[in-house]
Structure formats: C-alpha cells, structure tokens
C-alpha positions as CSV (number, residue, x, y, z in Angstrom):
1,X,16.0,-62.6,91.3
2,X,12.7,-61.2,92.1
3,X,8.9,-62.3,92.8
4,X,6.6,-61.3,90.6
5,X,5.0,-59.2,93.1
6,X,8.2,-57.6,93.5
7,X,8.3,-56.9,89.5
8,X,5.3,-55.2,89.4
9,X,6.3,-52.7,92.0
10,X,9.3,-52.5,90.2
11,X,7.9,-51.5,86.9
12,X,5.3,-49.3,88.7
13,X,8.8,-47.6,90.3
14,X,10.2,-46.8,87.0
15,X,7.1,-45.6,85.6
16,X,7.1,-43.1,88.7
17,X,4.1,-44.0,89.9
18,X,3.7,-43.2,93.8
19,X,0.1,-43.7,94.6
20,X,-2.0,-46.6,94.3
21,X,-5.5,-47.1,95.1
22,X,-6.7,-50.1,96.0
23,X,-8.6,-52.9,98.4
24,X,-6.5,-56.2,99.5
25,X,-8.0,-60.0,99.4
26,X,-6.9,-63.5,99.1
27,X,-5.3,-63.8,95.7
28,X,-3.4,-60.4,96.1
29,X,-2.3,-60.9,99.2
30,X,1.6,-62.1,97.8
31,X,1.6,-58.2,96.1
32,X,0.5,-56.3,99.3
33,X,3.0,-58.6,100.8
34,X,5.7,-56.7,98.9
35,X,3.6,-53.7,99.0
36,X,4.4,-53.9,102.5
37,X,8.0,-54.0,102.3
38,X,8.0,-51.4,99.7
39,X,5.7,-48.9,101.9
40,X,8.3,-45.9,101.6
41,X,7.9,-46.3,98.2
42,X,4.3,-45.7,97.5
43,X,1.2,-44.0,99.2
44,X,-1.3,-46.7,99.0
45,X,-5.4,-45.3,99.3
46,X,-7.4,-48.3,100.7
47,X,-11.7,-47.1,100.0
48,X,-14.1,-48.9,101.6
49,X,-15.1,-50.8,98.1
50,X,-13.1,-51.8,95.4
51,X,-15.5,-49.6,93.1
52,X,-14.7,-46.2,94.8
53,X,-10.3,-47.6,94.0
54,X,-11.0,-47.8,90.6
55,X,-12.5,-44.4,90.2
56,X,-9.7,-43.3,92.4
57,X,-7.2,-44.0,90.1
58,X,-9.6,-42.8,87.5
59,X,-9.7,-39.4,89.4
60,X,-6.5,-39.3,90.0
61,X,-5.2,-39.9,86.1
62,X,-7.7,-36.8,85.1
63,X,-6.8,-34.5,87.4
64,X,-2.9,-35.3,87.3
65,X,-2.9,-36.5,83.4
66,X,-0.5,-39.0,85.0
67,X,-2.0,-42.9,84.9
68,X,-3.5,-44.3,87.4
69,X,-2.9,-47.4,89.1
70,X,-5.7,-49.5,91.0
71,X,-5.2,-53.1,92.7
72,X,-8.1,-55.5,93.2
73,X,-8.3,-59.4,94.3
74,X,-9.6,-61.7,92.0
75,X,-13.8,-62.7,91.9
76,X,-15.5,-60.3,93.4
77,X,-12.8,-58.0,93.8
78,X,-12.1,-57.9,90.3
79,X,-15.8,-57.5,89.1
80,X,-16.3,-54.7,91.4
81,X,-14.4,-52.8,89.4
82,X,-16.0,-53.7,86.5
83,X,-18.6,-50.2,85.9
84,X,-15.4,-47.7,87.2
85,X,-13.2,-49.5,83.9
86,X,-16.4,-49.3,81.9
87,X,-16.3,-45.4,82.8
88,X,-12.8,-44.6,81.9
89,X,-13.0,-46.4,78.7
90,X,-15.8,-44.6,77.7
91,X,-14.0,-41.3,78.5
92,X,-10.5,-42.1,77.4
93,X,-8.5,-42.1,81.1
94,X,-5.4,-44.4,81.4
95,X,-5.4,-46.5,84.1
96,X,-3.8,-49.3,85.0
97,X,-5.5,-52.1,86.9
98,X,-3.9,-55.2,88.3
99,X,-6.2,-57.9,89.2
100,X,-5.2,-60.9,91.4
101,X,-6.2,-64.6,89.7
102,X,-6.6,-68.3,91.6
103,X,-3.5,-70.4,91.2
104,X,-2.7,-71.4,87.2
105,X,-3.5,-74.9,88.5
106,X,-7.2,-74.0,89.4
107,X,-8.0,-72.2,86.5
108,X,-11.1,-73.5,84.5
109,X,-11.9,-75.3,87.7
110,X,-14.8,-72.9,89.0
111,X,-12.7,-72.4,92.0
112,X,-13.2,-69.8,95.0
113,X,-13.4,-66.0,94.1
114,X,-12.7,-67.5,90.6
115,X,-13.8,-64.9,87.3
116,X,-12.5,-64.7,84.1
117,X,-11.9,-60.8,84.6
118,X,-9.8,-60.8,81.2
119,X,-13.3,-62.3,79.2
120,X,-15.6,-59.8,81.4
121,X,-13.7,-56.4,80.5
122,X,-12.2,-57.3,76.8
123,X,-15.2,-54.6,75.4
124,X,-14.3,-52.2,77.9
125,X,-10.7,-51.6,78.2
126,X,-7.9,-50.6,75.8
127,X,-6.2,-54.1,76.0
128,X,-6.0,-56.5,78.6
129,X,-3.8,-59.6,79.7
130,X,-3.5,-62.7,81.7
131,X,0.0,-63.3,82.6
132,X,0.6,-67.2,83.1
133,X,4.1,-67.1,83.3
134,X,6.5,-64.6,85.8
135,X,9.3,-64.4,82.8
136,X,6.6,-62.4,81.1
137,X,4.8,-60.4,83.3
138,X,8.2,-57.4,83.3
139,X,7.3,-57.1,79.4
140,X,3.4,-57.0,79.9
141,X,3.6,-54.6,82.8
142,X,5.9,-52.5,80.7
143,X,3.4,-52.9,77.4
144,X,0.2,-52.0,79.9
145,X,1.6,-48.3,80.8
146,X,2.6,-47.9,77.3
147,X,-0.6,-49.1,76.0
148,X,-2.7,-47.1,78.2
149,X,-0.5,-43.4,77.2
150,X,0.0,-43.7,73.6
151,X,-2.4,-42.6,71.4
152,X,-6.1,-42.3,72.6
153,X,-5.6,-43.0,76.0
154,X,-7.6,-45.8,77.7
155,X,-7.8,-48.5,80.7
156,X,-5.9,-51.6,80.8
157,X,-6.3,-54.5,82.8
158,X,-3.3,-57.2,83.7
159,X,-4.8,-59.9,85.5
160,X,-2.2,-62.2,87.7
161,X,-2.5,-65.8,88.7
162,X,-1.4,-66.0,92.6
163,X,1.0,-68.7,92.0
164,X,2.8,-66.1,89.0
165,X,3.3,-63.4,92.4
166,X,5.0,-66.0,94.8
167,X,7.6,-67.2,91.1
168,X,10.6,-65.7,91.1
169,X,12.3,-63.9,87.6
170,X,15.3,-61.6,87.2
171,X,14.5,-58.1,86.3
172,X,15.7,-56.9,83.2
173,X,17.0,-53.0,83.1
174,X,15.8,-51.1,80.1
175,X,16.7,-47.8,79.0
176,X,15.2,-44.8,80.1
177,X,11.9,-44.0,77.9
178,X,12.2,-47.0,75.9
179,X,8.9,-48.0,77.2
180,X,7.5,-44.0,76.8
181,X,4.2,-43.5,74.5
182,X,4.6,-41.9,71.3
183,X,3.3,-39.5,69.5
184,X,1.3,-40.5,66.0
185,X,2.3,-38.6,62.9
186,X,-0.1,-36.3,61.6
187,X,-2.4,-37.6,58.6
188,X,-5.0,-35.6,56.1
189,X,-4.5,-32.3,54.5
190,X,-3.9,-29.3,57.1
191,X,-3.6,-26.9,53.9
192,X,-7.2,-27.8,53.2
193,X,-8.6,-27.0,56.3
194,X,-6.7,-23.8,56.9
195,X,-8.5,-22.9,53.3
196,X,-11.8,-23.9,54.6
197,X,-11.4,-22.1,58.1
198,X,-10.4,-18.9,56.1
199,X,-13.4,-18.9,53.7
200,X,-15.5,-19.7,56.4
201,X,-18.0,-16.9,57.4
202,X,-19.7,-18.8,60.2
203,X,-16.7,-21.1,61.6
204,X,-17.3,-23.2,65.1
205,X,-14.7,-24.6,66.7
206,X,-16.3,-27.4,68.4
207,X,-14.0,-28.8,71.7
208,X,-14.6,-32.1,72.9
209,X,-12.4,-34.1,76.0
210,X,-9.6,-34.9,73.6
211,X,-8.2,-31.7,74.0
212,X,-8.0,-32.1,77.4
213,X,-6.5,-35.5,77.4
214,X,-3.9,-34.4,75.0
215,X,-2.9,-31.5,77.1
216,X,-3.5,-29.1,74.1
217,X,-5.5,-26.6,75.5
218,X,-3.1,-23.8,74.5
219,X,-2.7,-24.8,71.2
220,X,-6.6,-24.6,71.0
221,X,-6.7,-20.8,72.8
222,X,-3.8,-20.0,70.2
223,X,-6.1,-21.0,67.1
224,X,-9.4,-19.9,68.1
225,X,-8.2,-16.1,69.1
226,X,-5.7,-16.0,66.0
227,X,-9.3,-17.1,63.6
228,X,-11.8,-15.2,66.2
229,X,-13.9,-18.7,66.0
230,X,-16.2,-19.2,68.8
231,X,-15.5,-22.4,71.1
232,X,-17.8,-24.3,72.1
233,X,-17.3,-27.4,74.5
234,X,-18.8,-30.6,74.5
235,X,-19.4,-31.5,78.4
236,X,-15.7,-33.9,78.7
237,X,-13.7,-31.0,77.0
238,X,-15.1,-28.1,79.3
239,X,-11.7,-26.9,81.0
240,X,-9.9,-27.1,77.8
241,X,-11.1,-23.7,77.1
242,X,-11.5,-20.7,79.2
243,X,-15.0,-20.0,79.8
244,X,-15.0,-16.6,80.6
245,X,-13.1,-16.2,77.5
246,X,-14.5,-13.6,74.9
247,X,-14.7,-16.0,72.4
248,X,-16.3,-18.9,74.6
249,X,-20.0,-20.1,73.9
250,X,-20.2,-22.7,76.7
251,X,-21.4,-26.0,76.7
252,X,-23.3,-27.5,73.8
253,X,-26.1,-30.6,73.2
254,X,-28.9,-31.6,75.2
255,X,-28.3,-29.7,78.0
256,X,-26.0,-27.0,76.2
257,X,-26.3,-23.3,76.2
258,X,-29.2,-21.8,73.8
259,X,-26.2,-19.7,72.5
260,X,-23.8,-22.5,71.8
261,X,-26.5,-24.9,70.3
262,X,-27.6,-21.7,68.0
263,X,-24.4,-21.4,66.8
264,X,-23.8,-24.6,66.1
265,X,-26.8,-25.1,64.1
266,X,-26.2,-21.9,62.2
267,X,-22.2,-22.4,61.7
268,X,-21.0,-23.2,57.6
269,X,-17.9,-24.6,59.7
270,X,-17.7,-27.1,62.3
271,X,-13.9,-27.6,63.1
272,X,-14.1,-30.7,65.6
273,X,-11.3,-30.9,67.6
274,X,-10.7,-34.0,69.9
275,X,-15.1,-34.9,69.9
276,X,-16.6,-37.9,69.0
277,X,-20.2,-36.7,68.3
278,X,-22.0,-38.5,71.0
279,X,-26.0,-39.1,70.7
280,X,-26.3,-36.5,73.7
281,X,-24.3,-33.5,71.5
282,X,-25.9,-34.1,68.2
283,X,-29.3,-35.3,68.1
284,X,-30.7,-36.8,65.4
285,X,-27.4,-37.3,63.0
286,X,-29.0,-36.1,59.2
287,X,-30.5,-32.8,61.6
288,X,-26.9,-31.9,62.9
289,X,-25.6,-28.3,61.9
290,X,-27.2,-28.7,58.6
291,X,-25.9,-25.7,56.9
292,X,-21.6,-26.7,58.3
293,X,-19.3,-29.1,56.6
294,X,-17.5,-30.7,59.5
295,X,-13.4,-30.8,59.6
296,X,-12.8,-33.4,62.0
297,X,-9.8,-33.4,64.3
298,X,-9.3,-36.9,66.3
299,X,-6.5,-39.0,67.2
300,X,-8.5,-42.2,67.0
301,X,-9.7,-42.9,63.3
302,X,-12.6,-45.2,64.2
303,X,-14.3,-41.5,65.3
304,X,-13.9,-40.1,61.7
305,X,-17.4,-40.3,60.0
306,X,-19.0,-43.0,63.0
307,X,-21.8,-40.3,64.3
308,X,-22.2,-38.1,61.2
309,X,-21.2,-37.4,58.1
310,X,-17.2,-35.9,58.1
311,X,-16.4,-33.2,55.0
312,X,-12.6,-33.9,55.9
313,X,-10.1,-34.7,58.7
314,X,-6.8,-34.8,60.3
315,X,-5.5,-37.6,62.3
316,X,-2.8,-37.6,64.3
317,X,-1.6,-35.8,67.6
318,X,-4.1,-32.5,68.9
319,X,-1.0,-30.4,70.1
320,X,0.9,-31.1,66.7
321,X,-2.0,-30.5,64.2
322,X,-3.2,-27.2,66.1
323,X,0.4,-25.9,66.2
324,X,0.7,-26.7,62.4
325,X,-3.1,-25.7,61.7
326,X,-2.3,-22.1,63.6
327,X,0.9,-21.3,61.5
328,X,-1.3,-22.4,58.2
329,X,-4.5,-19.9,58.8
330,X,-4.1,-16.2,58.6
331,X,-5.5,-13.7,61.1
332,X,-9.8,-12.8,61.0
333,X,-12.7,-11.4,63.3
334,X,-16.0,-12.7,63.5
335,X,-17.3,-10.3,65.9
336,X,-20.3,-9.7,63.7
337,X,-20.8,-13.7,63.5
338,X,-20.4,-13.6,66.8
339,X,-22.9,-10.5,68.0
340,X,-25.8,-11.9,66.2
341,X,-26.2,-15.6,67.8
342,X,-29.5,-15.4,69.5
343,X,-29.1,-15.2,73.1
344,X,-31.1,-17.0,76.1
345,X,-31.3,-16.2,79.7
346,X,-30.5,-19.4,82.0
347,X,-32.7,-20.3,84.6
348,X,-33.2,-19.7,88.1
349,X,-32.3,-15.7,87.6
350,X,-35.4,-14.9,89.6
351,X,-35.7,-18.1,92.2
352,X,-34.1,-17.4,95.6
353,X,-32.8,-20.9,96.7
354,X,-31.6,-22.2,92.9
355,X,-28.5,-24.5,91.8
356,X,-27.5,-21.9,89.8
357,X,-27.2,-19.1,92.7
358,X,-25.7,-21.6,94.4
359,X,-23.2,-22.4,92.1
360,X,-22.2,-19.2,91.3
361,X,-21.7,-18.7,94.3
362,X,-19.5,-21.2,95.0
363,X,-17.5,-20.6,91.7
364,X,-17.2,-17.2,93.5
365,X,-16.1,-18.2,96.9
366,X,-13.6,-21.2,95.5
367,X,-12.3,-19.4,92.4
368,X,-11.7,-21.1,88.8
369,X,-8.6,-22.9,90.1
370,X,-10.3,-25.6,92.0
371,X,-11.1,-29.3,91.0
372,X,-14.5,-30.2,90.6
373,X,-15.8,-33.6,90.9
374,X,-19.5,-34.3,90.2
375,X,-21.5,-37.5,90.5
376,X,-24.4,-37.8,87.5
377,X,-27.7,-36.4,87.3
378,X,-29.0,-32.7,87.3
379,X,-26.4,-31.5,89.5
380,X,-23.8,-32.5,86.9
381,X,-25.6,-30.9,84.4
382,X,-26.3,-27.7,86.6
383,X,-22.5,-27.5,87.0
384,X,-21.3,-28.2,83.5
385,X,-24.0,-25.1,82.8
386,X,-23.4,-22.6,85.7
387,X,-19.5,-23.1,87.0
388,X,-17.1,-21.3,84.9
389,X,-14.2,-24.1,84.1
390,X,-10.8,-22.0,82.7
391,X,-8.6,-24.3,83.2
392,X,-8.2,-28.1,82.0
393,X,-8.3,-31.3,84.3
394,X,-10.6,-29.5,87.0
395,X,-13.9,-31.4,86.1
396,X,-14.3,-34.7,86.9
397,X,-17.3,-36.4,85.3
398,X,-18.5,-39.7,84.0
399,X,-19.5,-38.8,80.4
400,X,-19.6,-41.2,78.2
401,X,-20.9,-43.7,80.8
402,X,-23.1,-41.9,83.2
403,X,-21.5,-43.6,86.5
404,X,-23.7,-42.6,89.3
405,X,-21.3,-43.1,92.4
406,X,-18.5,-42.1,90.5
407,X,-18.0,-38.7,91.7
408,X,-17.2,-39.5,95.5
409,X,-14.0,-42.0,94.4
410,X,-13.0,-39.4,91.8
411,X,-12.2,-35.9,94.6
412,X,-10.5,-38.5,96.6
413,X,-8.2,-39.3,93.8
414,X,-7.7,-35.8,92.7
415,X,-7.8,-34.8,96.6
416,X,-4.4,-37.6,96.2
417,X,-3.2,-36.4,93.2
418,X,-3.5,-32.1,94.4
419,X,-1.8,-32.6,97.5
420,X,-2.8,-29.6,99.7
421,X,-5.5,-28.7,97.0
422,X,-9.3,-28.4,97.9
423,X,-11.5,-30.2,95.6
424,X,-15.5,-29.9,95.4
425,X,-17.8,-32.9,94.9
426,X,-20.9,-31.8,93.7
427,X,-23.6,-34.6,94.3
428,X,-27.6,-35.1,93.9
429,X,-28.8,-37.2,96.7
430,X,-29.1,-39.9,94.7
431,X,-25.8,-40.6,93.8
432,X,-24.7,-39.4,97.3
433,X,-27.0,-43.1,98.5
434,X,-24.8,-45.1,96.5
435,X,-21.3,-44.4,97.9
436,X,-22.0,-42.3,101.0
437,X,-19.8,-44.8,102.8
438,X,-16.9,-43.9,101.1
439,X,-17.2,-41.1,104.2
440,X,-14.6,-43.4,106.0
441,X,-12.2,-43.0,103.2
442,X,-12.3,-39.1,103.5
443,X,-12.3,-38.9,107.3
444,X,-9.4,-41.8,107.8
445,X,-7.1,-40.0,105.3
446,X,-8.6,-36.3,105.9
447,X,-9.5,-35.0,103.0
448,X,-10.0,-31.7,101.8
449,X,-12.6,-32.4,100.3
450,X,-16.2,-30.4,100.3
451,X,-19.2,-31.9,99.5
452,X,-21.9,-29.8,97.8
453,X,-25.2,-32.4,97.7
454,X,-28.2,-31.0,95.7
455,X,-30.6,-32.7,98.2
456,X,-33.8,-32.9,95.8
457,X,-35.1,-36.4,97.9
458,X,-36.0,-37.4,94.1
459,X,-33.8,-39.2,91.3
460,X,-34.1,-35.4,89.9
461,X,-32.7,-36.4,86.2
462,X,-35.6,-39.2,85.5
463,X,-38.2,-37.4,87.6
464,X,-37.9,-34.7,85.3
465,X,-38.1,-36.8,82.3
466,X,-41.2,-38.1,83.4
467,X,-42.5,-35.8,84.4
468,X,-42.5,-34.2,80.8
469,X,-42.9,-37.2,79.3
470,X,-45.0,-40.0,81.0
471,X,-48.0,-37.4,82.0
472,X,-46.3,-36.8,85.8
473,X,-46.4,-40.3,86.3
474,X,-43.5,-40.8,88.9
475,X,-42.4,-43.8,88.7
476,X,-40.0,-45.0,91.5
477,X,-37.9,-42.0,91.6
478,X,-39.1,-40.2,94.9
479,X,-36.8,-41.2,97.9
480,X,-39.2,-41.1,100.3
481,X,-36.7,-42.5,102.7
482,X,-35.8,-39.6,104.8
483,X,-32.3,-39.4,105.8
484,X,-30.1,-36.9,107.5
485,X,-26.8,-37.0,105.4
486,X,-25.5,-34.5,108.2
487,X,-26.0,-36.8,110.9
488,X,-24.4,-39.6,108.8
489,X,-21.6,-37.6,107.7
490,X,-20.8,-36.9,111.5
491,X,-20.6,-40.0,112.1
492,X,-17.9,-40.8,110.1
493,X,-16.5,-37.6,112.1
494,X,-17.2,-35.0,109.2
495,X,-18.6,-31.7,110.1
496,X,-21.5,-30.4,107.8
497,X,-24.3,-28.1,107.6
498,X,-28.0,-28.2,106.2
499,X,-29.2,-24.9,104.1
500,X,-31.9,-23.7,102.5
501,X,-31.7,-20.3,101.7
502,X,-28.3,-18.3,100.5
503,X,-28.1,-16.5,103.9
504,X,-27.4,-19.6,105.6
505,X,-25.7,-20.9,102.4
506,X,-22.9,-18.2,103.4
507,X,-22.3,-19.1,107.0
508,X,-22.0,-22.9,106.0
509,X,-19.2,-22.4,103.5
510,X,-17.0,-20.0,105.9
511,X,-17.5,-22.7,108.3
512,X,-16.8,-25.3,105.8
513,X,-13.5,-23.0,104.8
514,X,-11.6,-22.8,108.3
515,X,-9.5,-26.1,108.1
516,X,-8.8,-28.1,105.2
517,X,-11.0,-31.1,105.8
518,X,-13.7,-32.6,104.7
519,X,-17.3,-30.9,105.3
520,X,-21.0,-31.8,103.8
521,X,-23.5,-29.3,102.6
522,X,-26.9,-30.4,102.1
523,X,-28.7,-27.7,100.3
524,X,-32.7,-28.5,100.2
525,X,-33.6,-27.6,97.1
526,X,-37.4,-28.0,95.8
527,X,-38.0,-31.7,94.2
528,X,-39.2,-30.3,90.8
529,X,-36.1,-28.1,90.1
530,X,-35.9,-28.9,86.7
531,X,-32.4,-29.2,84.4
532,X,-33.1,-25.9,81.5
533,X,-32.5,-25.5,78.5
534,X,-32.6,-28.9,77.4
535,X,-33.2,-30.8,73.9
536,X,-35.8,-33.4,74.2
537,X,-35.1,-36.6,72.6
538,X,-35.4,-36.6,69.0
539,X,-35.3,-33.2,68.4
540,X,-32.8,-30.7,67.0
541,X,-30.3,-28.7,68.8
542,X,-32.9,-25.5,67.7
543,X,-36.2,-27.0,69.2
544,X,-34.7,-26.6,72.7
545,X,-37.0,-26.3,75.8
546,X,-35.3,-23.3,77.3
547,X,-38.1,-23.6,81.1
C-alpha cells in the first residue's frame, strides 16, 4: 500500500520525470513529506515565488520537449500560478501542475488558503481534475501526462485534497507505454496540396511554434529546400528553421522583417505549417496575403479557418504530413521569386550603443547553440529580429500571452533542463522589476545563467506606442525610480557589470565568460530606442513603419 503522496511520485517515477519545480505550504506538506524520502530520486528547484516554479517547469518542458512538472499549495499558492499556466496554454507547453486542496471535509466551507483552483484555471489549461478519492488519483496522474503529450500539447492541472495525500491505495503496475501519447492519423488531401505547392509561382511556407513543439524541424528543412520555398517564422516557431539558411526570410507580423512581411503579402501560396494566425501576424484578417490561398497545416482543428479564411488543410501529426507532403512534391527553384522581394535595412546600422549591435554581438560571442530566454517588451522583439535562432527549443518566450516576468523562471528551467549549458536571459528593465528576486534562485543553485537587461528606465514597448500614438503623452511608463540592478544583483552574490558603449560591452562579457555562473549586464541604452519595422495597428503587413 501506498499514500497518495507516495503515488504521485510514483507515477512521476515511471513517467521519468527527475526534476520538479516547486514552493512547499500547508496543504502539500504530506507530498514534500515523501518528497523528502524520495530525495535521491528527484532534483527539486525551490524559487522564491510559486510564479517563477511554474514558468520553471514551463522553461524546462520547451527547452527539453520533456513535460514539466510544478508543485504548489493550495489558496494562494495555487493562484500564483495562475498567469505562468495561462502562458503555457496559450503557447502549447505541457506541464503538469499538482496543486495541494483543504481536507475533502472543508471543502465549500471557505476555509483557510481555500480556492477552487480547478474552477479558476478550467479556460486556461488542457484539462484539469480534482481527485476526491486516493483509488483514483494513479489513473488521473497517469491520464494528466498523457493529456498534456498527445496531440496539441498543453498544461494540465490535478488538484489534491490533503486528506487524499495522507489515504493509503495500492499501486497498480501497467505496462510500459500504455500510458504514452499518440500520434493522430493524418486527415485532408496531401495530393492536393503537393498539386498546389507545385503550381505555385510565389509559394510561402509560413512556420509557426507547432513545428517546434512537434519536433519536426527537419521534416520542415527537407520540404522547403526540396520546393526552394522561402520560410518564414512566426515569432513561437523561430528555431524551427535555420535562420541563416538561404532560404530563410526571418520573422514575420507586426514586428517582422520588411522582407518576410513582403513576401507574405505578395505570395499566391501560403503553406501554414503548425501557426494559428494570431492578431499580431496577420492584421486585419480580409487584408492578409490577399493575392495567396492558404494550405493550412495544424494538428488542432479548432485553428483551421478561426483567424482567416483557409483554401484547404491537413490535420494530423507535423512530422507525418511533411514526410508524406516531401515524397508527394517534385523538385523546383524559386530563386527568381526569391531575388525580387523588396529588401529593407534594419535599424540601428549607424547608432553606436544599439540592441541590435549588441545583440549581434552576443549571437557572435555565444554562438547559435545557446538557449535564449527573453522576458516581454522591446527586447523580446529586438531579439526575435536580430539573434539568429538555427536550432529549435533555444528561444524561450511568452507569445501568445505576453507574460512580463516570465523570462527569469524560464533560463532557470532550461539552466535545469541543459545541465552544464549556458543560457541567456535577455530582459528590459521592466520585466527585470517584477522578478528580480528570483536572484536567490540563481545564486543558491548557481546558475549559468547571464543576464542581458536592456536598461531603457521606461516601459520601452508602451512608451513607444505612445509616443506615436497619444501625441508623446507618457503616461506612467517612465521609471523614474532609479535603481542599481548591479548593486542588487551583488547582493544576492552575482557579479555584474554596467555598459554603455561596445568597448566596455566587450570587457563585461569576457568577464561574464570566466566561470559558469550567473552574471548581470546592464546596458544603458537611450529611453526612446524604438522597436523598427513595425505594423501599426490596423494596418497591413505592407504599410509597415520601417524608423
């Protein structure tokens, strides 16, 4: 016989898990208990806020493609991890969250640190449970990880009364990968679009985060260089194909490349692969590539036709339908396609002190191999633009949600889930304000983990905005508050440096690069450093504002 504590490390055993991250309190205290006991089995990451755990094992699942696995106590424990679930649902990451409850007895009751977590997330994750018996929390456990894998990945939630930890149950064995995901069949004509890709004369492939999630990025290099279509990526799928590829436009939508929103707009073909259209990529929906019909590529059917108008699809599995879609379509150059999309400078070519020399830079110095985390704001945007991803699962952004804070929890779970890897957070000051005290976390467990913070003193994102469009009114978006983040990060016992020109850019990152720690560099760059190109709101992918 077993607790049910005990059961849940037991199904967490046979789905191999080995880290979780998480923060202990009241009504979890039975499973940290066992955790206890159980302490050669897993590496537990304790943050400084249950916030920063959740988007730990939300880093960790994207950089790993494993799923993560996050504990919380009930009440306030469970609903601060509320926005990180919110963020991986939005983005398609499987995690796994176990949430402690008050005794079944209390339930109803308003009792202490008492929520009804299961009512609070039910929009936001995949599936959720509360388990209010022990004989069935094996079979929920078991159904959560196999939720979360199969098909378009996403969070799930298994909330547990205290009183269903302390009851005993005997552990049932199951056969190995009886409990695995599977894979959907494919659906929709692959002969048609093959027909479609070879007529084409102005063919897109348009990338999106579900080639990243389904581990497919080869299949996708294998189409796109046997058609010669351009790529481009929306800003969740950039990894899942090389950018310094030949055939690679870069990012598209609002804050795309002029080349890849040019093409886009121009293409008779948009072949959507693992995208879902978002409001950021498209623009107004009836303006959207108006000369393409779109072949749409998805996993998850509630995609096809939601954002704009879908010509055909194919639903189903990304590695299958490429592989199939590849043998179907016959060999073809579009060089001359290609050659004659108009081209754009990107900023900050002729400023000395600019995100994008200083990106470049650090592309340079770190290669293409390391993980990049970003928090959200114009640094994530000046990254998605400047840092040349090749390889999938080395950016780590909040997308779909816009987490600000999120980027600090995510390096530490890929800093967790790269063991002996160095990962870069790239953060705006901003962000950097609401989890700087996730410092601890990096300096207890002595992370490699660099911090690059775009030190603007502004909310730069929505100080930009109004400043094009509320006249220059600034509206609450200068932080006034001076603050040395060097002195604060040394506090915490993490080195750093301040810089404001390249020259002492350089000496800070060969300092930063001696050890494999943790190190902050606070690069003061000038408040109105604006995000360019970008598409206003309401306009077309053409009408860009390229400075």
């Amino acid at each position: 016989m077993m607790t049910g504590a005990q059961i849940i490390l037991e199904c967490l055993k046979r789905q191999n898990v080995d880290t979780i991250f998480g923060y202990p309190g009241g009504a979890v205290i039975p499973l940290y208990d066992a955790l206890y006991k159980n302490r050669g089995c897993f590496r537990h990451v304790l943050t400084c806020h249950e916030q920063a755990a959740a988007h730990g094992a939300d880093g960790y699942a994207r950089a790993t493609g494993k799923v993560g696995v996050c504990f919380a106590t009930s009440g306030p424990g469970a609903t601060n991890i509320v926005t990180a679930i919110a963020t991986a649902y939005m983005d398609s990451i499987p995690v796994v969250y176990v949430t402690g409850q008050v005794p079944s007895h209390l339930l109803g009751k308003d009792s202490f640190q008492e929520v009804d977590i299961t009512a609070v997330t039910q929009p936001i994750t995949k599936h959720n449970f509360i388990v209010r018996s022990v004989d069935d929390l094996q079979r929920t456990m078991e159904n959560a990880f196999r939720i979360a894998e199969e098909g378009r990945k996403g969070p799930v939630l298994v909330d547990v009364p205290k009183d269903v930890f302390l009851a005993e149950a005997r552990f049932r064995e199951r056969e190995v990968g009886e409990a695995s995901a599977k894979k959907s069949s494919v659906q929709g004509d692959v002969v048609k679009a093959a027909e479609w890709i070879m007529e084409s004369e102005r063919p897109v492939i348009y990338a999106g985060g579900g080639v990243v999630q389904a581990n497919a990025a080869a299949q996708l290099k294998k189409l796109a260089e046997k058609t010669g279509i351009p790529v481009v990526n929306t800003l969740m799928g950039l990894g899942g194909f090389p950018r310094c590829h030949g055939l690679s436009l870069g990012m598209v939508g609002m804050h795309g490349l002029y080349e890849a929103n040019m093409a886009i707009s121009k293409s008779d073909l948009i072949i959507a692969v693992g995208g879902r259209f978002s409001d950021r990529v498209i623009g107004p929906p009836d303006s959207f590539a108006p000369k393409a019909r779109v072949v749409h590529i998805d996993i998850d059917f509630s995609e096809i036709g939601k954002n704009i108008e879908t010509a055909h699809w194919i639903l189903g599995d990304m590695k299958g339908i490429l592989e199939i879609l590849t043998e179907f379509v016959g060999e073809r150059s579009h060089e001359d396609w290609i050659a004659s999309l108009p081209k754009a400078d990107c900023p900050g070519s002729e400023v000395d002190f600019h995100p994008r020399q200083i990106l470049e830079y650090m592309n340079c110095r770190l290669g293409n191999d390391v993980t990049v985390a970003t928090e959200v704001g114009q640094h994530q945007m000046w990254t998605a633009q400047y840092w040349e991803f090749e390889n999938p699962r080395t950016l780590l952004t909040s997308g779909g949600l816009g987490t600000m804070g999120y980027g600090m929890g995510a390096s530490v779970g890929a800093a967790f889930g790269k063991r002996g890897e160095r990962v870069l957070l790239v953060s705006g000051d901003g962000s950097f304000r609401m989890n700087l005290n996730e410092l601890a976390t990096l300096s207890k467990y002595n992370l490699p983990i660099l911090i690059l913070l775009m030190n603007n003193r502004s909310l730069g994102m929505v100080r930009q905005w109004q400043d094009k469009f509320c006249d220059g009114r600034l509206s609450e978006t200068e932080l006034s508050q001076e603050a040395d983040y060097v002195k604060i990060a040394k506090g915490f016992g993490i080195d750093g440096a301040v810089v404001s020109d390249m020259r002492s850019m350089g000496d800070a990152v060969d300092k930063a690069l001696e050890g494999m720690k943790p190190f902050l560099i606070d690069c003061r760059i000038p408040e109105e450093t604006g995000v360019f190109p970008f598409v206003p709101p309401g306009k077309t992918l053409e009408e860009m504002v390229l400075e």
